[in-house]
Structures are given as structure tokens and as C-alpha cells.
Backbone as a chain_set.jsonl record, in Angstrom:
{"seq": "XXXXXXXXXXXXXXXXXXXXXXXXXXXXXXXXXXXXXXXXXXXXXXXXXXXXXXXXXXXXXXXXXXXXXXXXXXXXXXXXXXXXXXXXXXXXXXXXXXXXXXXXXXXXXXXXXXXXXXXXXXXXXXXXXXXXXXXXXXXXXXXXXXXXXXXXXXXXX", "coords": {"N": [[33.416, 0.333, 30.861], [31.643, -2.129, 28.843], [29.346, -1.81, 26.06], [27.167, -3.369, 23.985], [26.118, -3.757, 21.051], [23.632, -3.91, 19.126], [23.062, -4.656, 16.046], [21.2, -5.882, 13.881], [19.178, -5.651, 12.332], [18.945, -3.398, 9.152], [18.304, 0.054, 8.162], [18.17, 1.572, 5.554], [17.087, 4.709, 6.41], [15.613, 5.73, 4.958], [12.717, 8.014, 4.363], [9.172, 7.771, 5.039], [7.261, 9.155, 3.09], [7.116, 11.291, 0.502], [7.507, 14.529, -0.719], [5.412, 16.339, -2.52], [4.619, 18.819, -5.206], [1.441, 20.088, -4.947], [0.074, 21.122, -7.224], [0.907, 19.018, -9.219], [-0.325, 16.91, -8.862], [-1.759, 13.544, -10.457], [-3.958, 11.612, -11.937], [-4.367, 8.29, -10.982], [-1.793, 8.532, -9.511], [0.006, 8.249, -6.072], [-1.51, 9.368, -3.076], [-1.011, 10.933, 0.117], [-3.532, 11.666, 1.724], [-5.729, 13.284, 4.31], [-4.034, 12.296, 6.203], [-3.927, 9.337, 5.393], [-2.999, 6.955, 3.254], [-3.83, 7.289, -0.308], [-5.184, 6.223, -3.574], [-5.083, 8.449, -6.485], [-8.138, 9.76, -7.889], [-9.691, 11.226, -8.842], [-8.603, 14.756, -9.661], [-9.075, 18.12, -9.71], [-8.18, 21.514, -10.985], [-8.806, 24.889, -10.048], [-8.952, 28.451, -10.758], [-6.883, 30.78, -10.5], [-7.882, 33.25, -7.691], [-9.633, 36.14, -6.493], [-8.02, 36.089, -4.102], [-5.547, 35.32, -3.872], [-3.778, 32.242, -3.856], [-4.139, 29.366, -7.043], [-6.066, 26.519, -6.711], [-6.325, 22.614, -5.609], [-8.457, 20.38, -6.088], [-8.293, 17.22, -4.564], [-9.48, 14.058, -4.779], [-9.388, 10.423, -3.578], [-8.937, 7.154, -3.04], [-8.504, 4.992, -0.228], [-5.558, 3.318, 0.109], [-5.793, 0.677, 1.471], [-8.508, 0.102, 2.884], [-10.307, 0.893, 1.06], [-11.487, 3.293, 1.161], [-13.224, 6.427, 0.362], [-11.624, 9.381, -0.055], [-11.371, 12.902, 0.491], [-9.635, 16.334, -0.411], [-8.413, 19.545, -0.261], [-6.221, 21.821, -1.838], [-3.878, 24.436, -1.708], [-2.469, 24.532, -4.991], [0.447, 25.471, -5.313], [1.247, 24.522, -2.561], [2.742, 21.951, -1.216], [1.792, 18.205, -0.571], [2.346, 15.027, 0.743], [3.188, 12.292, -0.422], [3.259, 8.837, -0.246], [5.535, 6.196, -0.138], [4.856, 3.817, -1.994], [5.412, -0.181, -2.169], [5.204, -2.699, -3.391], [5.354, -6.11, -3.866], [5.676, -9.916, -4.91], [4.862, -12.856, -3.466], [5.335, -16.508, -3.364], [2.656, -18.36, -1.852], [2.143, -20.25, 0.431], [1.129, -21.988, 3.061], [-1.747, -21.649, 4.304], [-2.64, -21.215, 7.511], [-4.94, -22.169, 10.157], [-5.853, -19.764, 11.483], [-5.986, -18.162, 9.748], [-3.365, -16.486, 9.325], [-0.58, -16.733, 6.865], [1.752, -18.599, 5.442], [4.727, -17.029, 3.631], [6.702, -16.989, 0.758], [9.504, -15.3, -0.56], [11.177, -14.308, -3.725], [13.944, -15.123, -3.097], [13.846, -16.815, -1.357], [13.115, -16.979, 1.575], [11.122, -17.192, 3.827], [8.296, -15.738, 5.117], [5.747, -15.413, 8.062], [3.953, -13.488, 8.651], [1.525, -11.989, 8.511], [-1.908, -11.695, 7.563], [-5.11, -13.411, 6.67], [-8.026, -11.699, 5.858], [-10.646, -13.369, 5.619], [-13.723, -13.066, 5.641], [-14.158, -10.14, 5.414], [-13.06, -8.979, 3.018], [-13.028, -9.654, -0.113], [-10.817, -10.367, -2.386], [-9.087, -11.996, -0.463], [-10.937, -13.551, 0.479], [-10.507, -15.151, -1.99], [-8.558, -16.419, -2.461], [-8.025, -17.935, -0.528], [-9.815, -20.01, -1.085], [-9.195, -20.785, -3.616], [-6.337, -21.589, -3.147], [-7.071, -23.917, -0.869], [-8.13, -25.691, -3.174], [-6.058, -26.876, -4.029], [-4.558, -24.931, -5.756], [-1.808, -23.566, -7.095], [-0.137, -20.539, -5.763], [0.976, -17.404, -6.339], [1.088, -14.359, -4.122], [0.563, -10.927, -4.248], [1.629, -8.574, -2.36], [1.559, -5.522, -0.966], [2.725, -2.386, 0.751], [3.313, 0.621, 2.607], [4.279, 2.825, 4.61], [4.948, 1.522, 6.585], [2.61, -0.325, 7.016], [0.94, -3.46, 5.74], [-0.14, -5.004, 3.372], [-2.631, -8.165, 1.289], [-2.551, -7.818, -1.534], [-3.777, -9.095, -4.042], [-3.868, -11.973, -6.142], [-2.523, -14.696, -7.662], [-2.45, -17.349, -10.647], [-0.228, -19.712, -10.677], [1.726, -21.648, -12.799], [2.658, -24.798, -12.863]], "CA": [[32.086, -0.197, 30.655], [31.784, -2.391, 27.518], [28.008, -1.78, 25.392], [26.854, -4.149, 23.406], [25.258, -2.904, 20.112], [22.833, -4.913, 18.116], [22.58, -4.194, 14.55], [20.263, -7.156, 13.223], [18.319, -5.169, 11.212], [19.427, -2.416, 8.507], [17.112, 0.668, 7.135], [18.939, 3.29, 5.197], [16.77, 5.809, 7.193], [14.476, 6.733, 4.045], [11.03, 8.187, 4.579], [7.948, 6.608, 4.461], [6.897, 9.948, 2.098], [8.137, 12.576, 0.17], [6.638, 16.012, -0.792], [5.312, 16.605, -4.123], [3.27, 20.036, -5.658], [-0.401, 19.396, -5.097], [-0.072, 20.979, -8.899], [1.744, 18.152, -10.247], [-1.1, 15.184, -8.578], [-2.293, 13.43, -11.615], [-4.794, 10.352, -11.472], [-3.561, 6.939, -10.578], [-0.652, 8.511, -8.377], [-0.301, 7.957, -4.583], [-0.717, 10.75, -2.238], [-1.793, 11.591, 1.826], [-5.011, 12.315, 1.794], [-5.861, 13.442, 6.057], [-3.127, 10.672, 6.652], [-4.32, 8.24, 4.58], [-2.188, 6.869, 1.599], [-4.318, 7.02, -1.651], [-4.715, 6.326, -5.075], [-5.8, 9.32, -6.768], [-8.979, 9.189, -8.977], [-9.703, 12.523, -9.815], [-8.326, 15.856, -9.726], [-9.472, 19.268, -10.781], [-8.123, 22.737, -10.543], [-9.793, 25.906, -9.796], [-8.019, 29.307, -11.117], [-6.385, 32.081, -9.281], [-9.289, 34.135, -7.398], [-9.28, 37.285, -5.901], [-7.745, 36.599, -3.078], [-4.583, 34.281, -4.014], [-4.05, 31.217, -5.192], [-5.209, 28.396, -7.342], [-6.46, 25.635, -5.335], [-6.49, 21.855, -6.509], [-9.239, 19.207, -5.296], [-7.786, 15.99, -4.983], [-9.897, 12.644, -4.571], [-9.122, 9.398, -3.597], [-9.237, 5.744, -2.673], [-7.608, 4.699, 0.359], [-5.465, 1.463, -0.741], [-5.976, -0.862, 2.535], [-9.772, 0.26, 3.504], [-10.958, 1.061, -0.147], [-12.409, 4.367, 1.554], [-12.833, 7.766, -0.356], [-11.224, 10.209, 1.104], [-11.075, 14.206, -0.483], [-8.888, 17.255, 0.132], [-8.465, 21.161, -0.942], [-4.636, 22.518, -1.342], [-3.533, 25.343, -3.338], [-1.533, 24.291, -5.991], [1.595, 25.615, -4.926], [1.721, 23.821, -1.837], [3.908, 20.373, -1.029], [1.337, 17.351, -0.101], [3.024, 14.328, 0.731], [3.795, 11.241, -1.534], [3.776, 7.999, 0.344], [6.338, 5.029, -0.965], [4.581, 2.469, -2.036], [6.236, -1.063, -2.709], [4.556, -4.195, -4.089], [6.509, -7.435, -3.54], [5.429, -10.584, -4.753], [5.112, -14.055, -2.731], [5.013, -17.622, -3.495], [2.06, -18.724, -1.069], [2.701, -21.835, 0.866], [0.302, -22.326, 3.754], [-2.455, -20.936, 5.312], [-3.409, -21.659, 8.938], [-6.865, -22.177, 10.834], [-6.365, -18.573, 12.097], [-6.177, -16.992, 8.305], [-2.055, -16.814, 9.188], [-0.111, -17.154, 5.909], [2.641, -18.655, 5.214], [4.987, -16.948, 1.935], [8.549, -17.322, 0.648], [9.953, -14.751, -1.635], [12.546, -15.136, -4.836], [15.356, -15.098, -2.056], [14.074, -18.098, -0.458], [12.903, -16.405, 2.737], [9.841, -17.353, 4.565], [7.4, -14.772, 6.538], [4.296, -15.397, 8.497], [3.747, -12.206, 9.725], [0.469, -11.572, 7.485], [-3.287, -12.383, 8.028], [-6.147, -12.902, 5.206], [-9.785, -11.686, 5.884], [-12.367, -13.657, 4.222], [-14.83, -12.322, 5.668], [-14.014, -8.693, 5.006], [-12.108, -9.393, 1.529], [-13.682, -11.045, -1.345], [-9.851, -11.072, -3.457], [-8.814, -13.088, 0.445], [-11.455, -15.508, 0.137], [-10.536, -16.173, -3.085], [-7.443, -16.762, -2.229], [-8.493, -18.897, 0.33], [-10.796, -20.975, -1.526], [-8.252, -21.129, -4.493], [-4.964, -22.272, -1.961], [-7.321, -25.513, -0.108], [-8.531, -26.296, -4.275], [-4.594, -26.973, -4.411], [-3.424, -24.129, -6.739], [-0.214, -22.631, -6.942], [-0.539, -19.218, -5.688], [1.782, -15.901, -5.892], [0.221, -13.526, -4.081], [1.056, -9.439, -4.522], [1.942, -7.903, -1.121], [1.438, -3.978, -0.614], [3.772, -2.395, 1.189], [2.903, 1.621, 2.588], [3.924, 3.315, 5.681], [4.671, 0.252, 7.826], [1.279, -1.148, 7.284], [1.15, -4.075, 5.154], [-1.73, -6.519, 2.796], [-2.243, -8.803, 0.103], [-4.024, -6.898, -2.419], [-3.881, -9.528, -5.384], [-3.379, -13.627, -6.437], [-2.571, -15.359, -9.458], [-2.166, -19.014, -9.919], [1.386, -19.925, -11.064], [1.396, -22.86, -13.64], [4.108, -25.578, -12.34]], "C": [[31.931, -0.592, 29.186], [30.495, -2.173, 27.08], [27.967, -2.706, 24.198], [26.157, -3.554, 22.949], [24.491, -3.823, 19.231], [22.201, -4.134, 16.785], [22.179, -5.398, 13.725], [19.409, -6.379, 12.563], [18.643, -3.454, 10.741], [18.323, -1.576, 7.683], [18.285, 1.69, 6.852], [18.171, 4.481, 5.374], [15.884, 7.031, 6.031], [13.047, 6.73, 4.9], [10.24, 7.492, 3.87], [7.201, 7.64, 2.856], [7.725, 11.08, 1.481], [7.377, 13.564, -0.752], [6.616, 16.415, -2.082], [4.205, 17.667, -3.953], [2.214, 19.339, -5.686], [-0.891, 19.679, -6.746], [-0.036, 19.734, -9.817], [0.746, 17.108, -9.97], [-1.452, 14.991, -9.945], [-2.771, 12.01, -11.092], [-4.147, 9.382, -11.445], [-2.376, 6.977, -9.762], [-0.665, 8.407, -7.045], [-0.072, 9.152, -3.909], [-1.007, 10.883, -0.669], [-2.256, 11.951, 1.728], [-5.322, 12.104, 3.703], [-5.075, 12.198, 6.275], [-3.282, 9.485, 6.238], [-3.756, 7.913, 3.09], [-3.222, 6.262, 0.744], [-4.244, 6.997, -2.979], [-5.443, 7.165, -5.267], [-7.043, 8.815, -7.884], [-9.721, 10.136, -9.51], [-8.835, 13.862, -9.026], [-8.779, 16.627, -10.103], [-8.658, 20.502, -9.538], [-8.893, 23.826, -10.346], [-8.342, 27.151, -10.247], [-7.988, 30.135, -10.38], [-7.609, 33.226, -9.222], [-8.122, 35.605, -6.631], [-8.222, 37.134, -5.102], [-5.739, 35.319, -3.031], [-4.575, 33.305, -4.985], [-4.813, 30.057, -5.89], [-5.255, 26.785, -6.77], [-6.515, 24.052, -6.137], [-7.356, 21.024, -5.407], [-8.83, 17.676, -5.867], [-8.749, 14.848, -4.254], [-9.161, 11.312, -4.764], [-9.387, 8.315, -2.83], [-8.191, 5.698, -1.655], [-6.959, 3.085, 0.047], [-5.364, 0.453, 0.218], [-7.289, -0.892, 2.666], [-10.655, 0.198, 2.171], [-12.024, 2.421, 0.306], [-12.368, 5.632, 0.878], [-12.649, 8.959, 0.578], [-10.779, 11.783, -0.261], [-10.208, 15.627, 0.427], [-8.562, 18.53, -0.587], [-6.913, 21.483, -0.607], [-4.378, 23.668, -2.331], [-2.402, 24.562, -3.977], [0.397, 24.335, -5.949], [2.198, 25.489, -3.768], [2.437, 22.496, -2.023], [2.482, 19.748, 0.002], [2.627, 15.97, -0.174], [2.383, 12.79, 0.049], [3.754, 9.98, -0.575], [4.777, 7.286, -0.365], [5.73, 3.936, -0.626], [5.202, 1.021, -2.894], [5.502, -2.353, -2.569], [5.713, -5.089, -4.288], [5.698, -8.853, -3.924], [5.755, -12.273, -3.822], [4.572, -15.338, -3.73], [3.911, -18.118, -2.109], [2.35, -19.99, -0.469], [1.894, -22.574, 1.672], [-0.938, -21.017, 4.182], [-3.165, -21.636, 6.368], [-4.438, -21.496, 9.578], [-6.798, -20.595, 11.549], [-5.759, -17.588, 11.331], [-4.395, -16.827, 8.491], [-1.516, -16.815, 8.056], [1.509, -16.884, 5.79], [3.181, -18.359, 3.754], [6.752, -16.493, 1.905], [8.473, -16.449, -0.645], [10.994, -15.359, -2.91], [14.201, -15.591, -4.116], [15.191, -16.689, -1.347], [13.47, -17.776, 1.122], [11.602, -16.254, 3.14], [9.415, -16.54, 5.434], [6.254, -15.225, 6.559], [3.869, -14.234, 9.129], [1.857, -11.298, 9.391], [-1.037, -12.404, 7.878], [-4.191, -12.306, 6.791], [-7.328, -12.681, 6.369], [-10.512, -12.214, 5.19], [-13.193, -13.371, 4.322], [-14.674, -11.021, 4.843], [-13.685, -8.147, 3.933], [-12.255, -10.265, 0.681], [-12.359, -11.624, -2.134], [-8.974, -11.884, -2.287], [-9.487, -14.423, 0.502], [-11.404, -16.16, -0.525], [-9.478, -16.861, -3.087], [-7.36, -18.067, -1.307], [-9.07, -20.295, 0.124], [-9.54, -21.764, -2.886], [-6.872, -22.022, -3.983], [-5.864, -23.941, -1.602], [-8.239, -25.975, -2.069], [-7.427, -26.761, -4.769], [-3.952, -26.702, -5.66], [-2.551, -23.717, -5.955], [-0.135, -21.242, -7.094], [0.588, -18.373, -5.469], [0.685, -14.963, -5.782], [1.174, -12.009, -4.014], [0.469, -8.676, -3.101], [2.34, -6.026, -0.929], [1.845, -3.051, 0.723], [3.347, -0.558, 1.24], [3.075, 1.917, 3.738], [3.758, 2.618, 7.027], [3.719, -0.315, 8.109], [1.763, -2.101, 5.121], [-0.012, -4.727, 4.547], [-1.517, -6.95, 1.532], [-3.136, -8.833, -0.101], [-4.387, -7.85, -4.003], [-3.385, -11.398, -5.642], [-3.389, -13.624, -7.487], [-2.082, -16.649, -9.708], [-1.074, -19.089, -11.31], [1.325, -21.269, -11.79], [3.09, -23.674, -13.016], [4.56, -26.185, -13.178]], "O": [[32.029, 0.267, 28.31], [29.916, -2.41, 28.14], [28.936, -2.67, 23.44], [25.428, -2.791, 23.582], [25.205, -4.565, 18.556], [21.259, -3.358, 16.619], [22.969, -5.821, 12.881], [18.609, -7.193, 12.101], [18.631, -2.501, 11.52], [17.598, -2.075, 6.822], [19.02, 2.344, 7.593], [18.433, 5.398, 4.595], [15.627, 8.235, 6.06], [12.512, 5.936, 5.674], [10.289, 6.893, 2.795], [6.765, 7.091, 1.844], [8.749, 11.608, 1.914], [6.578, 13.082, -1.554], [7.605, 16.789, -2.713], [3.281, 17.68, -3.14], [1.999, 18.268, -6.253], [-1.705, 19.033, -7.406], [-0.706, 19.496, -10.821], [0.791, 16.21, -10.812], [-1.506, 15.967, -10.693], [-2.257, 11.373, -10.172], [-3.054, 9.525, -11.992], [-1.86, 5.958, -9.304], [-1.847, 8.521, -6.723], [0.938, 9.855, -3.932], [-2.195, 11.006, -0.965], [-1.942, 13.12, 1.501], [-5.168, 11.031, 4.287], [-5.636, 11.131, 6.522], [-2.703, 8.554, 6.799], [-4.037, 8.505, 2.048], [-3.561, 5.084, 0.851], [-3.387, 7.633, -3.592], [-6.493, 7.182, -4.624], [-6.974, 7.79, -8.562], [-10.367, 9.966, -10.544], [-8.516, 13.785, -7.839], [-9.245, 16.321, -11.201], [-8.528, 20.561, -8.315], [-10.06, 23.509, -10.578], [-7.143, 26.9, -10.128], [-8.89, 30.379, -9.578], [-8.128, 33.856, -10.143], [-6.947, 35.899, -6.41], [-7.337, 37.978, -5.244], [-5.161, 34.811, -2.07], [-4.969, 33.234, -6.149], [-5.933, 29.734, -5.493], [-4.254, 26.125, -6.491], [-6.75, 24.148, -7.341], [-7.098, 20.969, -4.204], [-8.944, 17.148, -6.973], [-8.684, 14.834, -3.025], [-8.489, 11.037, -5.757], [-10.124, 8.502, -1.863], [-7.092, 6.195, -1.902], [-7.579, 2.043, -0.165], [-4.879, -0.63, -0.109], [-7.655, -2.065, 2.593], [-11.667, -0.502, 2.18], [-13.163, 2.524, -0.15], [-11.206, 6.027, 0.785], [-13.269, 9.349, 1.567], [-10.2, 11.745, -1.347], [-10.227, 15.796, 1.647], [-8.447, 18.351, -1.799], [-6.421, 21.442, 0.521], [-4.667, 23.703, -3.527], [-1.509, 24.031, -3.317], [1.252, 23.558, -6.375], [3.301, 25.988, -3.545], [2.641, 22.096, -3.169], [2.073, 20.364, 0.986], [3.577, 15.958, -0.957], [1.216, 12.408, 0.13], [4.634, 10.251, 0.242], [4.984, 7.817, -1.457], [5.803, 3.242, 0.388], [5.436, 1.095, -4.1], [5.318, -2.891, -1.478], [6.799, -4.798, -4.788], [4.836, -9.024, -3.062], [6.909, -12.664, -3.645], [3.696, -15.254, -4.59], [4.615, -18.262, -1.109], [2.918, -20.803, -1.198], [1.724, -23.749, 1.347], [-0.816, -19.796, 4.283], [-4.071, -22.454, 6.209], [-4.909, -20.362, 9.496], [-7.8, -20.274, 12.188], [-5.202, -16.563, 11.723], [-3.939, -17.167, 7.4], [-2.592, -17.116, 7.538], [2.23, -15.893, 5.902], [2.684, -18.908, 2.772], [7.57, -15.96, 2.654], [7.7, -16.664, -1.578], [11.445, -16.5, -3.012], [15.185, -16.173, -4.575], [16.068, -17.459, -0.956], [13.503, -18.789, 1.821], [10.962, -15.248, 2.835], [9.98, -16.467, 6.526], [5.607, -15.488, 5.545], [3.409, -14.261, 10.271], [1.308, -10.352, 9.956], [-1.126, -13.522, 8.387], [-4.119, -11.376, 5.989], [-7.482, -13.294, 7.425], [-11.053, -11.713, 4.204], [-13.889, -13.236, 3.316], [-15.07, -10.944, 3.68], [-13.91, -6.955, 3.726], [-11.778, -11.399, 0.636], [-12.342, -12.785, -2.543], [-8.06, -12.54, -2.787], [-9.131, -15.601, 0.546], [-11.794, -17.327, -0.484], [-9.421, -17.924, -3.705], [-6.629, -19.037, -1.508], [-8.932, -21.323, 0.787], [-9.196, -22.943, -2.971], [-6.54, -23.068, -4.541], [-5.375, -24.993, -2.014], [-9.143, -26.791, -1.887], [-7.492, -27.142, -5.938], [-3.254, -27.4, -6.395], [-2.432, -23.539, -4.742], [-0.073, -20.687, -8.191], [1.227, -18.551, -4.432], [-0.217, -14.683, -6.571], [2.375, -12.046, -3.748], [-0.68, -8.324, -2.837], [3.478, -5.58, -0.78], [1.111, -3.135, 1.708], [3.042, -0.11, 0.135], [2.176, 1.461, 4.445], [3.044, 2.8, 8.013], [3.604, -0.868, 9.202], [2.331, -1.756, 4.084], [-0.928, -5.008, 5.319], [-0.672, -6.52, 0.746], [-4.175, -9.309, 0.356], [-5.097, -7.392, -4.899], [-2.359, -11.787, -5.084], [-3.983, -12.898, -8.284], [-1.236, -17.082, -8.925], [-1.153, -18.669, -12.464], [0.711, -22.108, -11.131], [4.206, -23.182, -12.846], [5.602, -26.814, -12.991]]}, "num_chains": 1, "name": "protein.A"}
């Protein structure tokens, strides 16, 4: 019996997160907040009480929703770390159903991506900026198999 194996697409089998001391959070880093990958935006500790240990309150921004989201750990627990990866695009099209077309430094075209203009004021600008025929790289955010384009900037030709 012969099997046919299809290997068209390669992950070296890293995690989407990885486990850092709730001691060590410090502001502007990314962490899992109730399943939600955020940027931190404050921290504070609390000191060792009666009954154990010291506890850290971590706040944050979720970075697709922009939602605040808060959480209590002791200190000497492991919260998890997402990996986040920012990629820029050359913009190219966008289609009557928000669609966008974008080609990296490789040369390699994806449409796999949608803008909101309604829902996303730095999409509509994007939007409005693209049919005023600038030259747009936009900054693609990259977290946990969810994907958006959190940023534009118009590219001088």
C-alpha cells in the first residue's frame, strides 16, 4: 500500500506562547490576559501577606479588540507570553468587499485579509488614503493564528 504524504507547508512546531514569571511583566510587554493576548499598561505588586505569596496585578489592552482586560497572579507563578510578529506589506489593491490585496519584500502576494472601516478609524484611513492614490505599506500583526493591520504609512516612490 503506497501513502502519499503532502508536505506543502512547513512550521517548525513552535508555540504560539511561552511562560514567563508574572514577577518579571513589565509595561509595554505582551502577555495572556483570560486568553487574550495583551499589551501590558500597568502593573503593581502587593507584598508577601500572611498567608503566602506576593501577588502581581497585571492590566491590559487587548491588541485586536482594544479591550481592557485585568488579572491577579502571585508573582511566582508562569503566565503565558504570546509571540507576537509584525510583518510589513506593500498594499496593492483593495476590493468592493474591504479584501486586500499585499505583496511582501519576497515578492509574494496574499489576499487573505479584510479592512473594517466602519469599525477601524486607522482602516478607513487606509482606505481613504489607497483610492487618493498613495503608496501604502501597511504593518500586519501577527498573534496566535489571528491576524490585522494595525498601522499605514505612505511610501514615497
Amino acid at each position: 500500500m503506497e501513502t502519499d504524504l503532502n508536505f506543502q507547508i512547513g512550521d517548525a512546531g513552535a508555540s504560539d506562547t511561552i511562560p514567563v514569571s508574572a514577577g518579571s511583566c513589565k509595561k509595554g510587554s505582551h502577555i495572556l490576559l483570560k486568553g487574550n493576548p495583551c499589551k501590558i499598561t500597568e502593573v503593581s505588586t502587593s507584598k508577601t501577606g500572611k498567608h503566602g505569596h506576593a501577588k502581581a496585578s497585571i492590566t491590559g489592552i487587548d491588541i485586536f479588540t482594544g479591550k481592557k482586560h485585568q488579572d491577579i497572579a502571585p508573582t511566582s507563578h508562569n503566565l503565558m507570553q504570546p509571540v507576537v510578529v509584525k510583518k510589513d506589506y506593500h498594499l496593492i489593491q483593495i476590493e468592493e468587499d474591504n479584501f486586500v490585496s499585499l505583496m511582501d519584500e519576497e515578492g509574494v502576494i496574499r489576499e487573505d485579509l479584510c479592512l473594517d472601516p466602519q469599525g477601524d478609524e486607522i482602516h478607513s484611513k487606509i482606505r481613504e488614503d489607497f483610492f487618493s492614490n498613495k503608496e501604502l505599506m501597511v504593518t500586519v500583526l501577527k498573534c496566535m493564528q489571528k491576524e490585522k493591520i494595525i498601522s499605514s504609512k505612505e511610501v514615497s516612490v
